[in-house]
C-alpha positions as CSV (number, residue, x, y, z in Angstrom):
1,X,9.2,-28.6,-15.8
2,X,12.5,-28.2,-16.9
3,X,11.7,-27.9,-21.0
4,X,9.2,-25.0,-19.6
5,X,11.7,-23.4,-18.2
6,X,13.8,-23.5,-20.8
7,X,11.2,-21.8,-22.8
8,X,11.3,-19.2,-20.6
9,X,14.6,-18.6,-20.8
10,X,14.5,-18.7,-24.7
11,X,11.4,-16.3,-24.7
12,X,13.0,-14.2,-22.4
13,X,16.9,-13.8,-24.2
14,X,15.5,-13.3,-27.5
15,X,12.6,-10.3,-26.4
16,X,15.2,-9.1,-23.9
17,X,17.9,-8.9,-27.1
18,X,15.7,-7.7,-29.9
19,X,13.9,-4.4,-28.3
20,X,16.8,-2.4,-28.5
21,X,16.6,-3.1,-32.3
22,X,12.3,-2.3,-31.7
23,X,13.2,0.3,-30.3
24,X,15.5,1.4,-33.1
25,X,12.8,0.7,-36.0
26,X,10.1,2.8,-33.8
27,X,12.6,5.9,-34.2
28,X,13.3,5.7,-37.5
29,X,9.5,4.6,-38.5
30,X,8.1,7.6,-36.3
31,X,6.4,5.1,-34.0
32,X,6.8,7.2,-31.1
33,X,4.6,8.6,-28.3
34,X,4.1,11.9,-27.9
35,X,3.2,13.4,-24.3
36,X,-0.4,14.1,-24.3
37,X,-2.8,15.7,-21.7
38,X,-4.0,12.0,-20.4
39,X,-0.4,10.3,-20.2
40,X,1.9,9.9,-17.5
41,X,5.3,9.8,-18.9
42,X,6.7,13.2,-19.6
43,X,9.1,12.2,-22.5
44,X,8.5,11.4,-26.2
45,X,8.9,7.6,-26.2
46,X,9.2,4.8,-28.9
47,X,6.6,2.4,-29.7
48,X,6.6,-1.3,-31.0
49,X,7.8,-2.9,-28.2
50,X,5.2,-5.5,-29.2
51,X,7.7,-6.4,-32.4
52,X,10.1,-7.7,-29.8
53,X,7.9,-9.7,-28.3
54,X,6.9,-11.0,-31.3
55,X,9.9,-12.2,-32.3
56,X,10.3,-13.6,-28.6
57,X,7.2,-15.7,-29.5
58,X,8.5,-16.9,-32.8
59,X,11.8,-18.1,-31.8
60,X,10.7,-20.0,-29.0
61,X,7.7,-21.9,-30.6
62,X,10.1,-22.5,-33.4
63,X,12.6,-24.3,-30.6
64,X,9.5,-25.7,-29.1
65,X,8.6,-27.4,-32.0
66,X,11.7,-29.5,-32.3
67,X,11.6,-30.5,-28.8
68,X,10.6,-34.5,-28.7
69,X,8.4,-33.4,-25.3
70,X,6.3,-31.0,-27.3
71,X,6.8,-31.9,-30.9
72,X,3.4,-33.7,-30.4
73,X,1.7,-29.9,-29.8
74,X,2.9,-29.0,-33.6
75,X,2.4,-32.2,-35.2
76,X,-1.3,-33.2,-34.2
77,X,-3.3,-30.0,-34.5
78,X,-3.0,-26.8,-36.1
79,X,-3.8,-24.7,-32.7
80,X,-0.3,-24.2,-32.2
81,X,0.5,-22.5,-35.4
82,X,-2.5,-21.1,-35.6
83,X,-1.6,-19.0,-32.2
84,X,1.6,-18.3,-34.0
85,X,-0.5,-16.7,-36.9
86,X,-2.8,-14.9,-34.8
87,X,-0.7,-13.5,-33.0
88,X,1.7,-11.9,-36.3
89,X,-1.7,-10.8,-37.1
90,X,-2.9,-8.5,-33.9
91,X,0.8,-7.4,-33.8
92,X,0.6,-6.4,-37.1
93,X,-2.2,-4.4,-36.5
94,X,-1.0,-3.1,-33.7
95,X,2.0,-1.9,-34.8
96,X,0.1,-0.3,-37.8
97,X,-2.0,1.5,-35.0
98,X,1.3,2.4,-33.4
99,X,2.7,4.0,-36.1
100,X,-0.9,5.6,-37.8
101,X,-3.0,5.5,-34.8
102,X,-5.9,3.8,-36.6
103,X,-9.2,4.2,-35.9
104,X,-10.9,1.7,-33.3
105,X,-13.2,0.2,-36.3
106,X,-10.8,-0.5,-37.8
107,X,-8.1,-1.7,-34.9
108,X,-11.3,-4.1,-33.8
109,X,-11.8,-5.4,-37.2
110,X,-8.2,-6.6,-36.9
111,X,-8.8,-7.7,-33.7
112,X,-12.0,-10.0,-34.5
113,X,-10.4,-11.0,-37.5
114,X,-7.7,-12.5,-35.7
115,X,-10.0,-14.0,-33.3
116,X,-12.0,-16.0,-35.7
117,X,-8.6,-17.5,-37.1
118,X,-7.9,-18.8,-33.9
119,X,-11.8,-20.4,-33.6
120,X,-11.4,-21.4,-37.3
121,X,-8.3,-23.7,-36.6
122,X,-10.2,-25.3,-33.3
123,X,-9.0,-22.4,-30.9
124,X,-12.4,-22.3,-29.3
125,X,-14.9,-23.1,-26.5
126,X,-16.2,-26.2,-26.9
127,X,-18.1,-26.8,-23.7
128,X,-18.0,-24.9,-20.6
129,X,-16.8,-27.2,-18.1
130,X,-19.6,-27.1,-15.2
131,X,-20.4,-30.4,-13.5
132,X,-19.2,-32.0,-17.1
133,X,-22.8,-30.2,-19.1
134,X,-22.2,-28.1,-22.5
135,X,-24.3,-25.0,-21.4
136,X,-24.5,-23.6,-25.1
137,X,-24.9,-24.1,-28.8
138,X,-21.5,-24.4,-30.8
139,X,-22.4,-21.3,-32.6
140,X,-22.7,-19.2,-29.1
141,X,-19.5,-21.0,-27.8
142,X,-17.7,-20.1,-31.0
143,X,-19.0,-16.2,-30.8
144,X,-18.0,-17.0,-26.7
145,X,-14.6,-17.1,-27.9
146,X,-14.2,-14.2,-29.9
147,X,-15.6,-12.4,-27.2
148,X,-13.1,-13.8,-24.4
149,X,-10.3,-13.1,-27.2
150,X,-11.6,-9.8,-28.2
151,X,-11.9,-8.2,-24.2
152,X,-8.4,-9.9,-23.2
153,X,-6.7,-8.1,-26.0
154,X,-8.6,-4.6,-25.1
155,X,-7.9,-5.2,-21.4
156,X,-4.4,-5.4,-21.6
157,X,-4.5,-2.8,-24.1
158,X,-6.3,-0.4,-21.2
159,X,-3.7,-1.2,-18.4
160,X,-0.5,-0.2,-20.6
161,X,-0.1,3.2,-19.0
162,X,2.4,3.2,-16.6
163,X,6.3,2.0,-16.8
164,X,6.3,-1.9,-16.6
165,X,2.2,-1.9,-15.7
166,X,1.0,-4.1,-18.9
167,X,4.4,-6.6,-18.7
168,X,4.4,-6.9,-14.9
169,X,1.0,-7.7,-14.5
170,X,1.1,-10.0,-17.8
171,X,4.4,-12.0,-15.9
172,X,2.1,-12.2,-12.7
173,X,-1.1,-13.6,-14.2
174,X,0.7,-15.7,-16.4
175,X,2.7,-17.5,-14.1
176,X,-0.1,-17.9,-12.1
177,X,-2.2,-19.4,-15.2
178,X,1.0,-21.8,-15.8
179,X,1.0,-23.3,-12.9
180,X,-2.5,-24.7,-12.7
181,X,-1.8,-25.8,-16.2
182,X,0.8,-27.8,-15.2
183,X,-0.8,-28.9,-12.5
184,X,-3.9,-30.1,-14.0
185,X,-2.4,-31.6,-17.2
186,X,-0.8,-33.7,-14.9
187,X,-3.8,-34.7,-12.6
188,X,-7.0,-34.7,-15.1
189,X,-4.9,-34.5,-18.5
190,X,-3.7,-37.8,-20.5
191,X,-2.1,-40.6,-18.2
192,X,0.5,-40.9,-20.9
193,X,1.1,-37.4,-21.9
194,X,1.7,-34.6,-20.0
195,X,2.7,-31.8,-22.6
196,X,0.4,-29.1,-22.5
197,X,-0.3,-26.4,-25.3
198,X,-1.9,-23.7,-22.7
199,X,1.5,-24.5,-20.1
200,X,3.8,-24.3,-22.9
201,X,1.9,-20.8,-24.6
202,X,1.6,-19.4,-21.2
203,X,5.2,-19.8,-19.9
204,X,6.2,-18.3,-23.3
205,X,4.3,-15.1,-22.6
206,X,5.6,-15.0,-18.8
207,X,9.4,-15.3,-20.6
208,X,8.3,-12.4,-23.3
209,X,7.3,-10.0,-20.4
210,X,10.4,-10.8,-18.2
211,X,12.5,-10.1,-21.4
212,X,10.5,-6.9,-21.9
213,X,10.5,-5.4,-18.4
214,X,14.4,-4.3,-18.3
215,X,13.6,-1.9,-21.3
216,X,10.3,-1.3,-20.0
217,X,10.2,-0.3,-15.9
218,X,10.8,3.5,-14.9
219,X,11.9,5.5,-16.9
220,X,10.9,2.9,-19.6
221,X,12.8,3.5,-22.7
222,X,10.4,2.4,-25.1
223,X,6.5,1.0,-25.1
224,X,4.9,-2.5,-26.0
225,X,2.6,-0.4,-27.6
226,X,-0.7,-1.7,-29.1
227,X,1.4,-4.2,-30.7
228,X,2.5,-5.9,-27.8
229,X,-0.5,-5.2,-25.4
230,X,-2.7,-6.7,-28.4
231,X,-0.5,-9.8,-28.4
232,X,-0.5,-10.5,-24.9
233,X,-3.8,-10.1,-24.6
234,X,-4.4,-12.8,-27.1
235,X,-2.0,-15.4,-25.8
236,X,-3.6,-15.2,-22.6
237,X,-7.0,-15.9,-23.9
238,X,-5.6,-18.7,-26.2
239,X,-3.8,-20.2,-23.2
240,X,-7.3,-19.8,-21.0
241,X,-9.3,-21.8,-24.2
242,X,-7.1,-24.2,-24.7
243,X,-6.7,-25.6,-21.1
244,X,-10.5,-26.4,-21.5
245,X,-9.5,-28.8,-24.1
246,X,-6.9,-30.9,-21.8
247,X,-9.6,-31.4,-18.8
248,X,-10.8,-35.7,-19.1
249,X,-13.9,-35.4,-17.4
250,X,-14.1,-39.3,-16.7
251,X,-10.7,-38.0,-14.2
252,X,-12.6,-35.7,-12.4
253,X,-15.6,-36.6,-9.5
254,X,-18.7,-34.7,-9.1
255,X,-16.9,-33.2,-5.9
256,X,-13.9,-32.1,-7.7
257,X,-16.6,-29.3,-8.7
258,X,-14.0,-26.5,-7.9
259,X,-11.8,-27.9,-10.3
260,X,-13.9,-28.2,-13.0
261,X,-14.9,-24.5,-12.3
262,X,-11.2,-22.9,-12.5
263,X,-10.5,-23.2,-16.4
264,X,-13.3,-20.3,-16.2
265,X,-12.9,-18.3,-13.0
266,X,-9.1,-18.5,-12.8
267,X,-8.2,-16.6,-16.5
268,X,-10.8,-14.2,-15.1
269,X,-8.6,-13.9,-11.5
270,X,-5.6,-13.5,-13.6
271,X,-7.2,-11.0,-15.6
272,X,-8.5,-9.6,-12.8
273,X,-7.1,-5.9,-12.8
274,X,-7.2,-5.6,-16.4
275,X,-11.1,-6.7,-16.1
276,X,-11.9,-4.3,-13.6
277,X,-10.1,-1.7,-15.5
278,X,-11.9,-2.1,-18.8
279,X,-15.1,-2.8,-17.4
280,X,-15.0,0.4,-15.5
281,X,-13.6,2.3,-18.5
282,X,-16.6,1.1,-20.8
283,X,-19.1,1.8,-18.2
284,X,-18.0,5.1,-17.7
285,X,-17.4,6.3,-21.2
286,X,-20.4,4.6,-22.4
287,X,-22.7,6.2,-19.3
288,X,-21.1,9.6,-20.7
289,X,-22.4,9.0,-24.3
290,X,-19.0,8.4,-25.8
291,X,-17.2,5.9,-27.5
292,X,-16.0,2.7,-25.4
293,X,-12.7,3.0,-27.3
294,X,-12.5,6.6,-25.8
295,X,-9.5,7.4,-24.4
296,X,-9.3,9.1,-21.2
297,X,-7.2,9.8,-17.8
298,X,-9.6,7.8,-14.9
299,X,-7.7,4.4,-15.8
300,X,-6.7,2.5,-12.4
301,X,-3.5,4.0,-12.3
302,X,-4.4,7.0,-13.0
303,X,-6.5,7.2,-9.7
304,X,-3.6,6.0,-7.7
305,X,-1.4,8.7,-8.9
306,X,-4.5,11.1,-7.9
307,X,-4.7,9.7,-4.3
308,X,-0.9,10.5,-4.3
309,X,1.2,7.7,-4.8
310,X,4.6,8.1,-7.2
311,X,4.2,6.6,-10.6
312,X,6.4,3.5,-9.1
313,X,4.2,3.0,-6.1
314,X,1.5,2.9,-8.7
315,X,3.0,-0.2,-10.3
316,X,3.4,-2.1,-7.6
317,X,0.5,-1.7,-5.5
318,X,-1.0,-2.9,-9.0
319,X,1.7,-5.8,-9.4
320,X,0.4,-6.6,-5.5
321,X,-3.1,-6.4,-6.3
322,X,-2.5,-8.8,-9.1
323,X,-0.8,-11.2,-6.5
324,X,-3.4,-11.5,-4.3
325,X,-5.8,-12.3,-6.7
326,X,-4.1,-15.0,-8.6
327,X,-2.5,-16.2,-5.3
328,X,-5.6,-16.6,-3.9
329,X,-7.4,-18.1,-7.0
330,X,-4.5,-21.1,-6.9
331,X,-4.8,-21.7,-3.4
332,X,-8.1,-24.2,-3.5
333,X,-6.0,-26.4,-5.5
334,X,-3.6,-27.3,-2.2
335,X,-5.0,-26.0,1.0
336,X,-8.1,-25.8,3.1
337,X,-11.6,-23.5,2.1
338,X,-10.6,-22.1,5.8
339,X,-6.5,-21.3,4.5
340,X,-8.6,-19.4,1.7
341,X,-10.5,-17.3,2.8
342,X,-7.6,-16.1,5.9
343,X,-5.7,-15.7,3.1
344,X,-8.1,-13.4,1.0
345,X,-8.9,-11.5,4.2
346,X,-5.3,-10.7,4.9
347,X,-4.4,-10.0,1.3
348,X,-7.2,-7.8,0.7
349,X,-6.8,-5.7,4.0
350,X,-3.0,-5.0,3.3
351,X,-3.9,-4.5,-0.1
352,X,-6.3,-2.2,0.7
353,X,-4.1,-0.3,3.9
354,X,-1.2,-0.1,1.2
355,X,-3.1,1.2,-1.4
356,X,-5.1,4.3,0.5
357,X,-1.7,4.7,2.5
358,X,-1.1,8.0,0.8
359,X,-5.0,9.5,2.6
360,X,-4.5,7.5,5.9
361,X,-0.8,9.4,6.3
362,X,-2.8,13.2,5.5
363,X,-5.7,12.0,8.1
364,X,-3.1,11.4,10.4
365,X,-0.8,14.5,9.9
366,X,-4.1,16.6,9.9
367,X,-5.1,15.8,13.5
368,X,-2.4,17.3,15.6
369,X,-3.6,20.6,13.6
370,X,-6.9,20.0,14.3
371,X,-6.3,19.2,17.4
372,X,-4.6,22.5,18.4
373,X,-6.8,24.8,16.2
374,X,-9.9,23.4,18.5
375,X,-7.6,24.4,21.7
C-alpha cells in the first residue's frame, strides 16, 4: 500500500507543478475558452490542462517502472506502455481539439484509434467474468472493448463543465476503483504476487486529479480540456479491463457470485454520473434529430444550476452523488446484503433531500403567503 501511495504523491507533485506551465502554453498557443451561450464560467479561460496531467502520468509510470514491486508490470507485458501510448495519443488529440476544435469525426477517429492500440497490445476483454463462462466471441469482446474505452472517454468528456466537476468526480470513482483492486489482487489474484496493473493505473489517475483540482476548483484558472477529460476517461476504462485479467477463477466459489460480478458493475458505479450524463445527452440529442456529439446546455449540472443551486453546490451535490454510488458499490465486499441496502436507502434519500433543497425551501417560503392570501 505504501508504494501506491507513493504514486500518488508523485502523480499528484508533478500535475500539481506542471499546469501553471499548461496553463502558460494554452495562452500563448490560443487554447483558450471563450464564454459561449451554453457555458457556465463567465471568463475566457485556458485549455490543456490535460498536458499536465499527462506529464503527471509519464513521470510516475516512469518511477513506477524502476520500482522492484512493480518492475514486473513493465517487464512481462506491453499493457503498461501501451496505456502510456494511448494515452499520449487521446491527449494529443485532445489538445489538437482544444486548440482547433476539431470536428467529432475526426476527434472519434482519434479516439477509436487509440482504443484499438490498447486492444492490440492485449488491453482487452477477454471473458466476461460471470459464474467463470466467456459469454462472447473474441472478435465481439475485442469490439466490447473499444466500446467501454470509447463511452468512458466521451463520458468524462460530457461532465467537464463546471469548476473541479470532471477531476472531483475522476478522484472519487477512482479511488473507489482502487480499492477493490487492491483488495481483490490480494484475495483472488496470484498467492505470490500482489502487484496489480489496474491498482497501480488507477491510483495514478486519483494522484493526476488531486494534483489538478488546486488549479481547477472555483474560479478554476484553467481547464483539463478535451485533452485531459479524454485521458481520464481512458485510464479508467484501461484500469476497469485490466482488473478482469488479475481475477483466478479456481480462487473464487460459485457463491462468491458477487464478486465475480463487480469487475463489470463496479467501473459502471464509478462511472455512474458520467454514464447517466451521456446517456441522457445521446438520448436527447439523438430523439431531437441531431448529432450525439451535439453540444448543448441540459448536462446534469446544468439542471442543478436551473433548480437554483450556486455553481459550487452544483459540484458537490455531484461529488456526493458520486459517493454514494461507489460507496455503496464497495460495501458488498465487507458488510451484510442488509448494511447495503440501509445504506443505499439513506444515501439516496439525503442525496435526493440535498439535491432538490433549493424547491423544497420555495415550497416552504410559499405557504405562509398562501396561507394568508386564502384568509
Amino acid at each position: 500500500m505504501r508504494i501506491y501511495l507513493f504514486l500518488l504523491l508523485v502523480a499528484a507533485a508533478v500535475t500539481y507543478l506542471v499546469t501553471p506551465a499548461a496553463r502558460l502554453l494554452a495562452r500563448r498557443l490560443g487554447a483558450m475558452t471563450a464564454v459561449r451561450s451554453r457555458d457556465v464560467h463567465d471568463a475566457v479561460t485556458p485549455r490543456l490542462g490535460g498536458v499536465a496531467m499527462l506529464a503527471g502520468l509519464m513521470a510516475t509510470m516512469a518511477v513506477a517502472s524502476r520500482v522492484p514491486f512493480l518492475e514486473g508490470l513493465f517487464q512481462e507485458s506491453r499493457q503498461a506502455w501501451a496505456i502510456l501510448a494511448a494515452g499520449t495519443l487521446v491527449c494529443l488529440v485532445g489538445a489538437a481539439d482544444d486548440k482547433w476544435d476539431l470536428d467529432w469525426v475526426t476527434k472519434l477517429a482519434g479516439q477509436t484509434l487509440a482504443a484499438f492500440l490498447l486492444a492490440w497490445q492485449g488491453v482487452q476483454l477477454t471473458t466476461l467474468p460471470i459464474a467463470g463462462q466467456v459469454l462472447l466471441s473474441p472478435t465481439m469482446l475485442l469490439l466490447l472493448t473499444v466500446l467501454v474505452v470509447l463511452v468512458s472517454m466521451n463520458a468524462v468528456n460530457f461532465i467537464d463543465g463546471l469548476d473541479g466537476l470532471a477531476a472531483g468526480v475522476m478522484a472519487i470513482g477512482g479511488t473507489a476503483f482502487f480499492v477493490y483492486a487492491y483488495v481483490l489482487t490480494r484475495t483472488a489474484g496470484s498467492t505470490t504476487d500482489y502487484s496489480s496493473l489496474a491498482a497501480m493505473i488507477t491510483i495514478i489517475l486519483v494522484g493526476i486529479c488531486v494534483g489538478f483540482l488546486p488549479h481547477n476548483l472555483t474560479r478554476a484558472r484553467v481547464f483539463m480540456g478535451d485533452s485531459g477529460s479524454m485521458l481520464l476517461g481512458l485510464l479508467l476504462a484501461a484500469s476497469s479491463i485490466t482488473v478482469t485479467g488479475r481475477i483466478d477463477p479456481a480462487r473464487l466459489s460459485g457463491a462468491d457470485l458477487l464478486a465475480q460480478l463487480l469487475p463489470i458493475m463496479l467501473p459502471f458505479g464509478v462511472m455512474f454520473i458520467p454514464f447517466l450524463d451521456f446517456a441522457l445527452a445521446v438520448i436527447r440529442r439523438v430523439g431531437s434529430g441531431r448529432s450525439p456529439f451535439h453540444a448543448d446546455a441540459l448536462h446534469l449540472h446544468h439542471r442543478l444550476l436551473a433548480l437554483g443551486h450556486s455553481k459550487a453546490h452544483a459540484v458537490w451535490i455531484m461529488y456526493l452523488w458520486s459517493v454514494v454510488v461507489c460507496v455503496g458499490m464497495l460495501l458488498p465486499v465487507w458488510v451484510s446484503l442488509r448494511m447495503c441496502i440501509a445504506f443505499w436507502v439513506v444515501g439516496i434519500v439525503l442525496a435526493l433531500l440535498i439535491t432538490f433543497a433549493p424547491r423544497i425551501r420555495g415550497r416552504v417560503a410559499r405557504r405562509p403567503e398562501e396561507t394568508r392570501a386564502r384568509t
